[in-house]
C-alpha positions as CSV (number, residue, x, y, z in Angstrom):
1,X,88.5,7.1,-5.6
2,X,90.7,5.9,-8.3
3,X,88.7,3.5,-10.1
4,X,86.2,6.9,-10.3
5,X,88.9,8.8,-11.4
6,X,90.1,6.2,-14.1
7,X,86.4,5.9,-15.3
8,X,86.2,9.8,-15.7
9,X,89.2,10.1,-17.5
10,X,88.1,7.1,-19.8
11,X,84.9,8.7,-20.6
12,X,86.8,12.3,-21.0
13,X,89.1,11.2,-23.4
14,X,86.3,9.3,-25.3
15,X,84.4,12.2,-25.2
16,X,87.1,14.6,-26.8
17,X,88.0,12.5,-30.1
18,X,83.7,12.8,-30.6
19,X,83.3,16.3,-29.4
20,X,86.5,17.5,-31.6
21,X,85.7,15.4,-34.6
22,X,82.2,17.4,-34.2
23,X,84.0,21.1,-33.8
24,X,86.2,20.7,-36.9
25,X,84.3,19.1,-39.3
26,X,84.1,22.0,-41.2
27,X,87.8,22.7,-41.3
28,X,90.9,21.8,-43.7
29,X,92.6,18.8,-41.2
30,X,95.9,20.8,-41.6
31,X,94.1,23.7,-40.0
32,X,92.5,21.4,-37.5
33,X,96.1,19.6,-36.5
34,X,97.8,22.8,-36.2
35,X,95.0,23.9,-33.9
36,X,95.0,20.9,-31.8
37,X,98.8,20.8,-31.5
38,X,98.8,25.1,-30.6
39,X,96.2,24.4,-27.7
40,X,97.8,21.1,-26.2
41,X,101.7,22.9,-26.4
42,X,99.7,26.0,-24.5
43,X,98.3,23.6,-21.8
44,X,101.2,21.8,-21.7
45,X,103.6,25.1,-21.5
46,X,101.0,26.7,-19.0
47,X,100.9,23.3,-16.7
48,X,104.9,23.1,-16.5
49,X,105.3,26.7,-15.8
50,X,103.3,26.6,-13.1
51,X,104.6,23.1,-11.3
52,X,107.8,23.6,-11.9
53,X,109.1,27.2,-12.3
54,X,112.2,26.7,-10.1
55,X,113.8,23.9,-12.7
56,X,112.8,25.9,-15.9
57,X,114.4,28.6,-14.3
58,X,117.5,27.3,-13.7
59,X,117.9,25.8,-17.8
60,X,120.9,27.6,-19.4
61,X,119.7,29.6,-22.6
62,X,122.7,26.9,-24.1
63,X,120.5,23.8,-23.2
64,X,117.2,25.9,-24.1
65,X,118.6,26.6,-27.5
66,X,119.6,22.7,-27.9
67,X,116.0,21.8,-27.0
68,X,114.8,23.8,-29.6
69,X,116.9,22.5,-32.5
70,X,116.2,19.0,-31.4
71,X,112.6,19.5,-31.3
72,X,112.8,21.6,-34.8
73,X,114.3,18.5,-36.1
């Protein structure tokens, strides 16, 4: 099962640079890295909410507001 699974997400990740290289060939690569960064912090965002609601829950809007200077920076 996990030789599969390594295969699939060899071939997946393969398969996206090609497929995305193909869907934004037509765009400004600002417009195409901003895109690609909104959509993976959405997943991302959407993936952590849902697995771990309790701990984001219990962050301080002190530590929150750290987090975000640090990652402005």
């Amino acid at each position: 099962m996990g030789f599969l699974l390594s295969i699939l997400a060899a071939a997946s990740w393969g398969g996206a640079a090609i497929l995305t290289r193909k869907g934004l060939q037509h765009f400004n690569p600002v417009v195409g890295t901003f895109v690609s960064m909104a959509a993976t912090l959405a997943m991302i965002a959407l993936i952590t909410a849902l697995a771990f609601r309790d701990a984001l829950l219990a962050v301080s809007l002190n530590a929150v507001a750290w987090f975000a200077l640090i990652g402005v920076l």
